[in-house]
C-alpha positions, 0 to 999 in steps of 0.5 A: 503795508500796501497802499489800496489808494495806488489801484485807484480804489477809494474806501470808506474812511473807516476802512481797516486796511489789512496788512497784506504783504511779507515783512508785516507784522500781523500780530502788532498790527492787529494790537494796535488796530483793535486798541484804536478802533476800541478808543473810536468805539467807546468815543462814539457810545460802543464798548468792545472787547479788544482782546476779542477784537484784536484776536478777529483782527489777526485772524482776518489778517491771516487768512487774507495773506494766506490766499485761501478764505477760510471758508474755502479751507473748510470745504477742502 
């Protein structure tokens, strides 16, 4: 995964880096990102679906390495 911190660019720390480049693997990641932000939630009083989470996960995923928003693939 690429480091954002290379460009200079400071996140919050609750940032969710997206898996951006070839070799990644969107639908692990996107497991195992939803099942850590699902243990975060539940510590802090939230209950989320992480089937549902991790889902919205791999879609974002997607849709950022493909270059094309969805938005914009919709008005196409």
């Amino acid at each position: 995964m690429s480091e954002i911190s290379a460009c200079g660019i400071v996140v919050p720390t609750d940032w969710v880096p997206l898996p951006l480049e070839p070799p990644d693997d969107v639908k692990d990641w996107a497991k195992s990102t939803a099942a850590e932000l699902c243990d975060r939630s539940r510590a802090a009083g939230c209950d989320l679906d992480k089937r549902m989470l991790g889902k919205e996960l791999r879609t974002r995923a997607d849709d950022s390495r493909s270059g094309i928003p969805s938005t914009r693939r919709l008005l196409s």
